[in-house]
C-alpha positions as a Python dict, from the first residue, in 0.01 Angstrom:
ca = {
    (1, 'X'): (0, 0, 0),
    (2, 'X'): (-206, -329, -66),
    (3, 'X'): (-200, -488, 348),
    (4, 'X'): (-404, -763, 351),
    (5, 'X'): (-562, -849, 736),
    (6, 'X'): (-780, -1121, 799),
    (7, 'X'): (-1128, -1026, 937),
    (8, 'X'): (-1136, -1146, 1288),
    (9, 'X'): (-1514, -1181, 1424),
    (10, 'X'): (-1670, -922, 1639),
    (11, 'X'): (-1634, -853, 1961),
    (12, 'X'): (-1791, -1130, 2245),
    (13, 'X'): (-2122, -890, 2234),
    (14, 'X'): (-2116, -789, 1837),
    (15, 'X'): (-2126, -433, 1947),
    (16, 'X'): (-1962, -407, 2359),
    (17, 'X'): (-2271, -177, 2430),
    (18, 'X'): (-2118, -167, 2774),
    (19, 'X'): (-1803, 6, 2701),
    (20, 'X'): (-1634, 203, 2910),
    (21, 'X'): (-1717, 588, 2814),
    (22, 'X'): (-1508, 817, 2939),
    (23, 'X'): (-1603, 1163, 3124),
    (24, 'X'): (-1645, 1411, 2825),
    (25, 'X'): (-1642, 1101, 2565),
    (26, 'X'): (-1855, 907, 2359),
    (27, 'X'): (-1930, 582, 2168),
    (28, 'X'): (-2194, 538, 1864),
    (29, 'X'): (-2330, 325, 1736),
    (30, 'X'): (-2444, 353, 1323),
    (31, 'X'): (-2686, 170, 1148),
    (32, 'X'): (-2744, 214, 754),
    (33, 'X'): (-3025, 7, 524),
    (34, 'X'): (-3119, 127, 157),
    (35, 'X'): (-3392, -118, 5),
    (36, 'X'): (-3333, -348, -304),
    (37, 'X'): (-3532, -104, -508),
    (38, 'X'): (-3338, 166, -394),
    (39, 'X'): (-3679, 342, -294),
    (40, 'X'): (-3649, 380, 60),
    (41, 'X'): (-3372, 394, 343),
    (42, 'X'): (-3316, 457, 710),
    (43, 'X'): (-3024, 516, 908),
    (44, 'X'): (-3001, 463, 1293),
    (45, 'X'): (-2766, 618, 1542),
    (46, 'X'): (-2738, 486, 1882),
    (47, 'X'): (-2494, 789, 2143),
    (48, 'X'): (-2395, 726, 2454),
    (49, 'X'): (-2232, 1069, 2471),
    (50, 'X'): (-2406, 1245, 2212),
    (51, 'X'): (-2123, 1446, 1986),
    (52, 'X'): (-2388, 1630, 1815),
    (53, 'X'): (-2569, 1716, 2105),
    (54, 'X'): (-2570, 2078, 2233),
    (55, 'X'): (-2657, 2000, 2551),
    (56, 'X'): (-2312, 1803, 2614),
    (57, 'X'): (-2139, 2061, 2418),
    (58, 'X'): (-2303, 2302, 2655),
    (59, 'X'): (-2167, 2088, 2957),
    (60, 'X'): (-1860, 2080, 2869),
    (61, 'X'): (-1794, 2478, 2827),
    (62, 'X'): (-1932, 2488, 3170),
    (63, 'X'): (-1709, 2268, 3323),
    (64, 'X'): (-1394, 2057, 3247),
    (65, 'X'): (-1493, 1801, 2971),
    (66, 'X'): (-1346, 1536, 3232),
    (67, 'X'): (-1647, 1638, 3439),
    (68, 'X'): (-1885, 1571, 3161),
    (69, 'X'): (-2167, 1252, 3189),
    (70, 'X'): (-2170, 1095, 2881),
    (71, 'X'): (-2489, 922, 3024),
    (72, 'X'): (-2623, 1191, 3061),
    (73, 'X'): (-2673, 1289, 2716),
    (74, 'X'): (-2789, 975, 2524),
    (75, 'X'): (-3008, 922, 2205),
    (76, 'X'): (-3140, 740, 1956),
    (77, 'X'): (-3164, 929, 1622),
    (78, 'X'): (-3407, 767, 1344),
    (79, 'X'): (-3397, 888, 998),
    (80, 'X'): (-3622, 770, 723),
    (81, 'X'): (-3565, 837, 362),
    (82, 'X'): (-3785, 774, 50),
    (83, 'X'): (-4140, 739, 52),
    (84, 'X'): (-4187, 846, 413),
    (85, 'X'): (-3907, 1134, 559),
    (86, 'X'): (-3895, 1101, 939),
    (87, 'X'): (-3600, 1220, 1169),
    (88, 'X'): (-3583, 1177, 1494),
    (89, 'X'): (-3316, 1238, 1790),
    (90, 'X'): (-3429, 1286, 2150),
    (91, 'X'): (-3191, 1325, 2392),
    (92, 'X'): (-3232, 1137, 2741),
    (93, 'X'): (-3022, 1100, 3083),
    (94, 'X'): (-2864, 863, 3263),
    (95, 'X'): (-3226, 746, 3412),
    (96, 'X'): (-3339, 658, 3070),
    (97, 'X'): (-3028, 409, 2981),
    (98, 'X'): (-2918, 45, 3024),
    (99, 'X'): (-2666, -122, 2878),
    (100, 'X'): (-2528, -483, 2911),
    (101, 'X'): (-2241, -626, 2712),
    (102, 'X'): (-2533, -731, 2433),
    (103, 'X'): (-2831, -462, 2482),
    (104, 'X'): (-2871, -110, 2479),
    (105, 'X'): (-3179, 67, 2613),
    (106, 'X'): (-3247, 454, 2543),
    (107, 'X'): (-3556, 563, 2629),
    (108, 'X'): (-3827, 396, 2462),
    (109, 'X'): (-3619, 209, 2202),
    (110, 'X'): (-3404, -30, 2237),
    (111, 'X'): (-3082, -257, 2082),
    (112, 'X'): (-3035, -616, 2128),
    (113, 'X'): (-2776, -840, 1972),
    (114, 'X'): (-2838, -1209, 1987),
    (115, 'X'): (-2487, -1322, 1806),
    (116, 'X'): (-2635, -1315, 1516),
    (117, 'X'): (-2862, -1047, 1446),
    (118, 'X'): (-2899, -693, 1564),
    (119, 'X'): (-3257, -617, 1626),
    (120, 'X'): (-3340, -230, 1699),
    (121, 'X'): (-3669, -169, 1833),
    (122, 'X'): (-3779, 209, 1793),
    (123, 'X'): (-4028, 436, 1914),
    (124, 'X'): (-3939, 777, 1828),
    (125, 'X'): (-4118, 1129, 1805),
    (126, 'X'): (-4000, 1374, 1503),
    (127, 'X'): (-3882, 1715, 1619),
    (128, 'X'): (-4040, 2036, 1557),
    (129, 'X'): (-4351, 1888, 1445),
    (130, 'X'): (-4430, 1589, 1654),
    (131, 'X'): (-4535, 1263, 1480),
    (132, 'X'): (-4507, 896, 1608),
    (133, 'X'): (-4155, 693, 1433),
    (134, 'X'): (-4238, 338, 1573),
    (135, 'X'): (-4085, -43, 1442),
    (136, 'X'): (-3798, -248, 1405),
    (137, 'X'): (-3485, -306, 1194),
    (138, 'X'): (-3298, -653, 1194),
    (139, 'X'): (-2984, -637, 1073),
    (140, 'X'): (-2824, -976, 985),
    (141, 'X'): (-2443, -956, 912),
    (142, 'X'): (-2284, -1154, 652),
    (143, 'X'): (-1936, -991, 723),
    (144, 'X'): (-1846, -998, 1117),
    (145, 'X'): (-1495, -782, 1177),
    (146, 'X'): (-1354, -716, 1492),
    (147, 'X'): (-1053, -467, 1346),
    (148, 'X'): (-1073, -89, 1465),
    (149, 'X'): (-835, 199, 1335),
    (150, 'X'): (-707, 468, 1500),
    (151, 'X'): (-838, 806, 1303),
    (152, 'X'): (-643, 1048, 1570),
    (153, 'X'): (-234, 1086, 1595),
    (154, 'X'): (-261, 1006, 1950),
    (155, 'X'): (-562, 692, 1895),
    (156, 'X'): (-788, 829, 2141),
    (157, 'X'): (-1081, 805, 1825),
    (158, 'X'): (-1119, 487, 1708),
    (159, 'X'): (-1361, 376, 1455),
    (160, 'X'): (-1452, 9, 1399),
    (161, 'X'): (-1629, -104, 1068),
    (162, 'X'): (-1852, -396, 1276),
    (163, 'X'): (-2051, -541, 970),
    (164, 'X'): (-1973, -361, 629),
    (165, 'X'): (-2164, -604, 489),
    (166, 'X'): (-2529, -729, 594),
    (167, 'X'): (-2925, -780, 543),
    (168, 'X'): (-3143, -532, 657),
    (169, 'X'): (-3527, -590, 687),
    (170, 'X'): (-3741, -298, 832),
    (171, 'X'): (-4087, -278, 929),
    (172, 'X'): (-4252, 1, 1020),
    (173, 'X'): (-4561, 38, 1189),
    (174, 'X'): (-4586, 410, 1199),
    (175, 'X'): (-4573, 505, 932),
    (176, 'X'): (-4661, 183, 771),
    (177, 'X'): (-4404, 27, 538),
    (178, 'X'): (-4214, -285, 482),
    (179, 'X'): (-3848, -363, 281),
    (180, 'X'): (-3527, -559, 287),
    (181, 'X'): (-3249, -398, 153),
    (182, 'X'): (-2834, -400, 241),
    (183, 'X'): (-2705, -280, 562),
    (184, 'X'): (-2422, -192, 752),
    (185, 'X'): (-2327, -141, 1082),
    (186, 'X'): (-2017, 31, 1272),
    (187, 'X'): (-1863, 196, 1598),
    (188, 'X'): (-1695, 498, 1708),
    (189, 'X'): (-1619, 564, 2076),
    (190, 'X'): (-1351, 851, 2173),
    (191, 'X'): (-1212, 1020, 2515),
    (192, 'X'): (-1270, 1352, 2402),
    (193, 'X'): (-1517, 1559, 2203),
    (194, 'X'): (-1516, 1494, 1820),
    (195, 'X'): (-1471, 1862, 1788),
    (196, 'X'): (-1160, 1930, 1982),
    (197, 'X'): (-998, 1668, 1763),
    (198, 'X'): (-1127, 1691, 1379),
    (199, 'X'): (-1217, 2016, 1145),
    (200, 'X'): (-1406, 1742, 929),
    (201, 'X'): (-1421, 1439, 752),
    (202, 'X'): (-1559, 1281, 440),
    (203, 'X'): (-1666, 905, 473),
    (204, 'X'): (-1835, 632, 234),
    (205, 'X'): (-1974, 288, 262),
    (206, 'X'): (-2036, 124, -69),
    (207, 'X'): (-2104, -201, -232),
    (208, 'X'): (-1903, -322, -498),
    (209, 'X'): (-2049, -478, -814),
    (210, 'X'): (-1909, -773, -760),
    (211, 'X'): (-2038, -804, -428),
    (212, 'X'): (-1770, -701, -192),
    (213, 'X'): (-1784, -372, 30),
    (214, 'X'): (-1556, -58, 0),
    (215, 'X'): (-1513, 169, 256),
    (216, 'X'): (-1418, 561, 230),
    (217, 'X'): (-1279, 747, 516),
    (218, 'X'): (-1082, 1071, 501),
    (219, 'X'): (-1004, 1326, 828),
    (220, 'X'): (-931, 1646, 855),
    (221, 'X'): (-747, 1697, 1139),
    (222, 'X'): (-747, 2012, 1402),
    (223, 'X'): (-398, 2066, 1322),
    (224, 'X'): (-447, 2031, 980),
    (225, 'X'): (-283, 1696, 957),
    (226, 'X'): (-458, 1417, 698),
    (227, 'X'): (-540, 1064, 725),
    (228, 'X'): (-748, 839, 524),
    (229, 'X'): (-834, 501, 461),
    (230, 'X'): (-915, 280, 158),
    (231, 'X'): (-1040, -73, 242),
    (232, 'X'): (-1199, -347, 41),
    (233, 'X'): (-1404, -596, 232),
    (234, 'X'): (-1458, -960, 86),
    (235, 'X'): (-1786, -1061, 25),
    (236, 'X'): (-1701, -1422, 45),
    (237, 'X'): (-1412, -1465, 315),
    (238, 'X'): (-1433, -1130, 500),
    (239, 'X'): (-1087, -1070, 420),
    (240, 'X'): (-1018, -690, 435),
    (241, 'X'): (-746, -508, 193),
    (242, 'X'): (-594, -151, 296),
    (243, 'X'): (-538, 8, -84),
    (244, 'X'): (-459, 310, -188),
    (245, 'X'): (-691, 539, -217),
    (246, 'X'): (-804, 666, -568),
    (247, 'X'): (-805, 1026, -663),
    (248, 'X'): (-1005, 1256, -474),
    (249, 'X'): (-1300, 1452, -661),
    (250, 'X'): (-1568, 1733, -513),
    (251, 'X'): (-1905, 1679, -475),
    (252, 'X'): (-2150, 1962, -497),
    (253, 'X'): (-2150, 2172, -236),
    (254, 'X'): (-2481, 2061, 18),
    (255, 'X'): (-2757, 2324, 37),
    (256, 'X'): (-2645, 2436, 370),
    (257, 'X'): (-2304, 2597, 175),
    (258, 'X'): (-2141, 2245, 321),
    (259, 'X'): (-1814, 2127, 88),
    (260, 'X'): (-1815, 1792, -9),
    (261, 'X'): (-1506, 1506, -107),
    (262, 'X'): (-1505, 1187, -191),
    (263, 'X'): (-1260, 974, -415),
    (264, 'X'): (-1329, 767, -797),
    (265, 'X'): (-1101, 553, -1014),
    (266, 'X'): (-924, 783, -1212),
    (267, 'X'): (-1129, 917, -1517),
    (268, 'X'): (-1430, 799, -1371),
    (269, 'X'): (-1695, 1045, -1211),
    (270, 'X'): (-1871, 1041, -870),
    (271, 'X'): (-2263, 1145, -904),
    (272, 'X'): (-2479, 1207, -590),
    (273, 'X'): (-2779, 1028, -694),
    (274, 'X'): (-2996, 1152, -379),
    (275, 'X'): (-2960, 1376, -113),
    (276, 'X'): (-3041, 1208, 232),
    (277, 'X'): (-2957, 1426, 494),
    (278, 'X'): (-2868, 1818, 442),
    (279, 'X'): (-2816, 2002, 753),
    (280, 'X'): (-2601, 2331, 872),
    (281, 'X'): (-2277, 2115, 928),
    (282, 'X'): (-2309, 1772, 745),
    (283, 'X'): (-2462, 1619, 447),
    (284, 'X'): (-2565, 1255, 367),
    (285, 'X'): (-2644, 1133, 22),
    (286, 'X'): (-2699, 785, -189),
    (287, 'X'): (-2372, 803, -411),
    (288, 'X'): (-2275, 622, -739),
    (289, 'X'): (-1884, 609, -787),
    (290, 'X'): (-1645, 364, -944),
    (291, 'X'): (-1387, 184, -676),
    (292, 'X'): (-1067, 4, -730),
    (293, 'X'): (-1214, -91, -1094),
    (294, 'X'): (-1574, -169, -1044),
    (295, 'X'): (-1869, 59, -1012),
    (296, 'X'): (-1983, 122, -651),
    (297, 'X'): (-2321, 280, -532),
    (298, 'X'): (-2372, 306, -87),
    (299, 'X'): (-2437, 573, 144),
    (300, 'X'): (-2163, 893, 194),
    (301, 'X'): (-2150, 1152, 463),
    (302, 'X'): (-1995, 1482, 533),
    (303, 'X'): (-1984, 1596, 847),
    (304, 'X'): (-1818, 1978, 928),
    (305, 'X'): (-1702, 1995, 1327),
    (306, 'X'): (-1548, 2370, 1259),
    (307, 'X'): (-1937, 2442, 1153),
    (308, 'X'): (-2072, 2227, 1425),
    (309, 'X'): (-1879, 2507, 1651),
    (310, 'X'): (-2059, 2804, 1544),
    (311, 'X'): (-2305, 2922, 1814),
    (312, 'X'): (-2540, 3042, 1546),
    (313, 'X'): (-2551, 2606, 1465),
    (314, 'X'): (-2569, 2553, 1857),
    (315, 'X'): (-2864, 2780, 1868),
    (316, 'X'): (-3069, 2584, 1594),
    (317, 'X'): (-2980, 2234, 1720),
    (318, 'X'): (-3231, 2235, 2012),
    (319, 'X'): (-3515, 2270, 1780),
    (320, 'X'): (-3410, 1930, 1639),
    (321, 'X'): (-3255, 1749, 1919),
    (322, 'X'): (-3527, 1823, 2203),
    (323, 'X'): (-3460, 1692, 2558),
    (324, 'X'): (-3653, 1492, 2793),
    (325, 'X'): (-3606, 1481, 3196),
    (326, 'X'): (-3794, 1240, 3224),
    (327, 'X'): (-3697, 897, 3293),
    (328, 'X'): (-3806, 632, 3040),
    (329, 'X'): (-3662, 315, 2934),
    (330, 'X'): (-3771, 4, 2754),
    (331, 'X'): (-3556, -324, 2813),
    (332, 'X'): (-3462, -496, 2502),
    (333, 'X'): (-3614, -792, 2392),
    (334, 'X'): (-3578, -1029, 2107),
}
């Protein structure tokens, strides 16, 4: 299959931070940025709704998920990788959020698009043992899409690849470090929980040699069912090919016993050149691969929803994903 859509540019806002969410739903916002040196990287997660939360999980076992704020359980989570490891995801209420069609406020931190760039502002406290994540990430697009896919049967998950391909500067003032780097930026928003819908999925974003992007996404199902997409974004015209999708291969399995996927040109290996993110029910990692006959290197993730079930993985979540009551929230600003 070789469908070739023109990119179509972004939504009025770049991002529609004030979506609709529905009771028991969610919308999220990710940010990725690995320096030019390849020494450093952060990724940024914006929830209205927060699927990984156990808090909402909690909520909605209580009660019927269409009873469930997604306001209520909102956060930003941080990550840094490379010479400084951070990670940070504090979950706030509906008193610690505002949103307008082109900011989104959470607490102390804060997202503004301006048409052009997406600046995060971040102020962020690592959980268990507290220390200060505080600066700013400006992500400038060179790829605007508009374009979302359905990744349920019924297309109540949809997933929208935003800016697959963009320039990322970070500075950090604690701790202290500079870079520019390549970024990306995307959207999902859904009516129901993540979990009641998927068992798990496997998803890359990658940069092509030649400059354009490639994007990865393969779903498990609850019903077993499969779907995937292969796409290959432009560089120079944001036109966007669905392909079909090279071979699937296994990644080693994460520390946490997680199984891995993603897919290579035939005869061609996929190596996992650094592991990012290795938790009880997903995995992220800087990959190297070879895509639709040019080698690829970008960021992959694995994320497990039949492990994010366990209560034994509800129990430890809190430890990482604290709560605050209290009502804080920083309007964005350019």
């Amino acid at each position: 299959m070789n469908d070739a859509m023109r990119a179509v540019h972004a939504r009025p806002s770049g991002a529609a931070f004030d979506a609709a969410v529905p009771a028991g739903g969610y919308a999220w916002w990710y940010v990725d940025a690995v320096s030019d040196d390849g020494r450093d990287g952060i990724t940024i997660i914006a929830f209205i709704g927060s699927v990984f939360s156990p808090y909402y999980a909690a909520a909605r076992r209580r009660a019927a998920a269409a009873l469930a704020d997604p306001l209520e359980h909102c956060a930003l989570n941080v990550a840094l990788y490379g010479r400084h490891r951070r990670w940070t995801m504090t979950e706030r209420g509906r008193g610690s959020v505002h949103a307008t069609a082109a900011t989104l406020a959470i607490g102390p931190s804060a997202l503004a698009w301006d048409g052009a760039t997406l600046t995060i502002r971040f102020d962020e406290i690592t959980a268990p043992l507290p220390s200060r994540v505080r600066g700013c990430l400006r992500l400038v697009p060179t790829t605007l899409l508009g374009h979302d896919y359905a990744l349920d049967a019924a297309g109540v998950h949809r997933w929208t690849p935003l800016a697959p391909l963009a320039r990322a500067e970070v500075e950090l003032e604690q701790p202290r470090l500079r870079w520019r780097g390549s970024g990306y930026l995307d959207m999902n928003r859904g009516a129901v929980s993540l979990e009641s819908a998927f068992r798990r999925w496997d998803w890359a974003r990658l940069q092509l040699a030649g400059g354009d992007a490639a994007i990865l996404y393969d779903v498990e199902r609850a019903d077993r069912s499969r779907f995937g997409l292969a796409l290959r974004i432009g560089a120079a015209h944001g036109d966007v090919q669905r392909l079909a999708a090279p071979p699937q291969v296994r990644l080693p399995t994460s520390r946490w016993g997680v199984p891995r996927m993603t897919r290579t040109d035939a005869g061609h290996a996929a190596t996992c050149l650094r592991s990012l993110e290795d938790g009880p029910f997903y995995a992220r990692a800087l990959l190297d691969t070879h895509l639709f006959g040019e080698t690829a290197r970008g960021v992959h993730e694995t994320v497990s929803l039949e492990r994010f079930r366990q209560r034994w993985v509800q129990h430890l979540l809190p430890f990482r994903v604290p709560r605050r009551a209290r009502a804080v929230v920083a309007l964005p600003h350019g």
